[in-house]
C-alpha positions in Angstrom: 51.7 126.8 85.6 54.5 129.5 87.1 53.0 130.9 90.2 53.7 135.2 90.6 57.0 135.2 92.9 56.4 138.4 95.0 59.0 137.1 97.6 61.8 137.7 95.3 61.4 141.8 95.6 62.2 141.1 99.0 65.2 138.9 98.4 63.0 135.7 100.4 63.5 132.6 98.4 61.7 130.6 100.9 59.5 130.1 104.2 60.1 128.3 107.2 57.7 128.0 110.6 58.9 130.9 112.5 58.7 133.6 109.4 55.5 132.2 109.4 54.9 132.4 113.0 56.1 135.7 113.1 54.1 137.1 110.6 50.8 135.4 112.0 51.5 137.0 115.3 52.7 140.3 114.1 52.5 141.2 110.7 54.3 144.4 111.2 57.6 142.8 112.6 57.6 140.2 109.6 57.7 143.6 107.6 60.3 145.4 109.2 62.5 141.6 109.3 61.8 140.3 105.7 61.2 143.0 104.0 63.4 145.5 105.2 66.1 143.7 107.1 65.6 145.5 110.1 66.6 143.9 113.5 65.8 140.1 114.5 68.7 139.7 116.8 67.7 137.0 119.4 68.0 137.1 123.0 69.3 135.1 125.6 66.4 132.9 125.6 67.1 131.8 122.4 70.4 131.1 122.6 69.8 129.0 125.9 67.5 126.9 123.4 70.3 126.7 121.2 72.9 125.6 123.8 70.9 123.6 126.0 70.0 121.3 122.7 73.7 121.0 121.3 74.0 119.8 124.7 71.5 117.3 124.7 72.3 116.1 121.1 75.5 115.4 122.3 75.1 112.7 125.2 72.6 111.1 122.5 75.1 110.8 120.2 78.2 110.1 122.0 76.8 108.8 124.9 78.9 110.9 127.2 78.1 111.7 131.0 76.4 114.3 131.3 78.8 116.4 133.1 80.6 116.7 129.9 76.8 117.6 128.1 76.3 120.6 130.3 79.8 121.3 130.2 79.5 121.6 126.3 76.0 123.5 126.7 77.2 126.1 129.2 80.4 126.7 127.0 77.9 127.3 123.5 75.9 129.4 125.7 79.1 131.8 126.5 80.0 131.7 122.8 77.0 132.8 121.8 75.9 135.9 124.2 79.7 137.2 124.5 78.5 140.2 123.1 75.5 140.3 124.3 73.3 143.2 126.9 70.6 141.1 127.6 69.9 141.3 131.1 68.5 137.8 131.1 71.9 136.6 130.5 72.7 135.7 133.7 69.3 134.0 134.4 69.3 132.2 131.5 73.0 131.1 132.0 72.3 129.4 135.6 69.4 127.2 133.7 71.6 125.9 131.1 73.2 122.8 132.8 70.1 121.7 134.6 68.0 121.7 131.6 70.4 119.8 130.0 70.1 117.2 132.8 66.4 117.0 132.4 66.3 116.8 128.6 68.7 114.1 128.6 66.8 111.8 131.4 63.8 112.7 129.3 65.4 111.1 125.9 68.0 108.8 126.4 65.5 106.0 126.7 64.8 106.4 122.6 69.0 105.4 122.0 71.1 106.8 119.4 69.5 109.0 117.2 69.9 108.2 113.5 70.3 112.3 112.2 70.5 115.3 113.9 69.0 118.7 112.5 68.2 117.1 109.1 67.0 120.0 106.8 63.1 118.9 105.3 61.7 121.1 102.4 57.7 121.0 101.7 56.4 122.2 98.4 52.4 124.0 98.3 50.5 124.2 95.6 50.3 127.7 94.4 53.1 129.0 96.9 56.3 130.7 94.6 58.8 129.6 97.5 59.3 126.4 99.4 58.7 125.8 103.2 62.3 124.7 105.0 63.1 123.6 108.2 65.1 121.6 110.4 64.3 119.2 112.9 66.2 118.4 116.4 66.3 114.7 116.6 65.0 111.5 114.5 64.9 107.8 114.8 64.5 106.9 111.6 64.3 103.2 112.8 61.6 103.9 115.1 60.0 106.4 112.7 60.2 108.8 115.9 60.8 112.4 115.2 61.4 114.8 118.3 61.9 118.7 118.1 63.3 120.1 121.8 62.1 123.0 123.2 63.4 125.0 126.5 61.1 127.0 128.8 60.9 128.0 132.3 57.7 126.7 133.0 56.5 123.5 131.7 53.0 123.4 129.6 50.2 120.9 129.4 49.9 120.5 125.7 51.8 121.4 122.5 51.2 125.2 121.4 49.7 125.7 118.2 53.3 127.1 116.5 54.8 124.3 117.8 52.6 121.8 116.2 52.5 123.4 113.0 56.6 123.2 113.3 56.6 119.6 113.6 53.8 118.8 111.3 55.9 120.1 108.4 59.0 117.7 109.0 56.6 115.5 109.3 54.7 116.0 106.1 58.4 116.6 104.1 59.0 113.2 105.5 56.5 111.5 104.4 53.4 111.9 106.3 53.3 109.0 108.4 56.2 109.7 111.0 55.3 110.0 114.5 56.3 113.6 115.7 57.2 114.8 118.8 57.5 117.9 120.8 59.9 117.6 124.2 59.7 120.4 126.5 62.3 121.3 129.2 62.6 123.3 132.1 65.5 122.9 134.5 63.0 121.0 137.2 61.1 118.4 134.6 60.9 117.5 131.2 57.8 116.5 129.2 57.0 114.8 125.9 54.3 114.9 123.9 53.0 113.4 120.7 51.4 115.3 117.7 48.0 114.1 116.8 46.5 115.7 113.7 49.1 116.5 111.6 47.6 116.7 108.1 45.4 120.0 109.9 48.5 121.1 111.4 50.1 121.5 107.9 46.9 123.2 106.2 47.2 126.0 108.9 51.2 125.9 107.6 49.3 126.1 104.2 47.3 128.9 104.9 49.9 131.2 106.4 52.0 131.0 103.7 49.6 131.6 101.0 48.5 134.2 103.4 51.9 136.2 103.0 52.5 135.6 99.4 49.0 137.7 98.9 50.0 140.3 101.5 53.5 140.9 99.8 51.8 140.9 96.2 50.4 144.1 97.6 53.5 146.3 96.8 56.7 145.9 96.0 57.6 148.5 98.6 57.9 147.4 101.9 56.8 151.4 102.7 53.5 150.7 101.0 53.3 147.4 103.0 53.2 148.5 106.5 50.4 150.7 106.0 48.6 148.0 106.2 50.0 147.0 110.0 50.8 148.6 112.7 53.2 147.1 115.9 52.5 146.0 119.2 56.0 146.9 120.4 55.0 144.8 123.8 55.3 141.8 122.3 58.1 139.8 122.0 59.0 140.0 118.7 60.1 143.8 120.0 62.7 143.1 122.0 65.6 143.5 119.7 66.1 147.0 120.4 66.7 147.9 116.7 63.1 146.3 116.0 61.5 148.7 119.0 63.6 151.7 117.7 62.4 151.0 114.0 59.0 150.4 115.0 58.8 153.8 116.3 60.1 155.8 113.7 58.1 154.4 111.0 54.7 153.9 112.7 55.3 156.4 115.6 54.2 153.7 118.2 
């Protein structure tokens, strides 16, 4: 039976772990992103992420010192907050090659991976769109998958967003791989294995359901975001476009 599609009035032809993330943590930024296009420029952070793993990707290619890694990092990491006035940049920029360091002492032990951000789609009952998304790293003859995070302080366990991240490639992949979160600061680097993956994905599940009833609501993202309001200190508020539009429509 066709399952109602009210993503397609907002243009979304599918879901991925941060929308759904984003709209568990903040409903009202998942509105003003999704539905109206508003904002969603990252920051520095984010692009240290980005830099620091095309980095690390590399030695476990290639091989190659790591000299020529962090090189290659640093490089990506200019690229990509040229333009930027986030006055993290510079913080973020000095982490880059040490990170890079770390994550590669971390994972060079596991050998040469067998893909690199491989694209995984998962299909749920009763959800109009697909869930997408692509993981880091996979040994595919050790059944090892690893997605690489960056951070500036190292924690204990695997957050809850994370896990459900990982638990989807591993689900699109079959079920039965064993998935990995590595965390890395520019001191240490940590790994850490995901244990209940099949409760992982049902919170995935839920999320998304979740957001396919919220957006059946209205097909007006106006009529939508009475039913939210922002916490313009969170994170997901830092693109000043986001704060800015979070203000004139709610007035907070």
């Amino acid at each position: 039976m066709k399952v109602n599609d009210p993503f397609a009035a907002y243009g979304i032809q599918h879901l991925s772990p941060s929308s759904c993330n984003l709209f568990e943590a903040q409903p009202a930024a998942f509105v003003l992103q999704k539905c109206m296009k508003k904002g969603g420029e990252v920051g520095a952070a984010a692009h240290r992420g980005t830099a620091v793993e095309l980095g690390v990707v590399h030695g476990l290619t290639t091989g190659a010192h790591e000299q020529e890694c962090m090189q290659i990092a640093s490089k990506e990491f200019w690229r990509l907050t040229a333009l930027s006035g986030d006055p993290r940049r510079e913080k973020e920029e000095t982490s880059v090659p040490d990170m890079v360091r770390m994550g590669l002492a971390e994972l060079r032990g596991y050998g040469k991976p067998t893909s690199t951000q491989g694209r995984v789609e998962y299909k749920v009952d009763d959800l109009a769109v697909p869930l997408i998304g692509y993981y880091d790293v996979e040994w595919s003859d050790k059944n090892i998958l690893v997605d690489i995070k960056t951070t500036h302080a190292l924690p204990s366990k695997i957050s809850n967003k994370h896990a459900r991240q990982v638990a989807l490639y591993c689900a699109a992949r079959g079920g039965d791989v064993d998935g990995r979160l590595t965390y890395i600061t520019s001191k240490k680097a940590a790994t850490y294995r995901l244990e209940n993956i099949p409760d992982h994905v049902k919170s995935l599940e839920r999320i998304a359901l979740t957001i396919q009833n919220f957006l059946s609501i209205s097909s007006d993202p106006y009529e939508l975001a009475k039913y939210c309001v922002p916490d313009r200190d969170s994170f997901y508020f830092n693109d000043g476009e986001m704060k800015q539009a979070a203000w004139d429509l709610w007035g907070i």
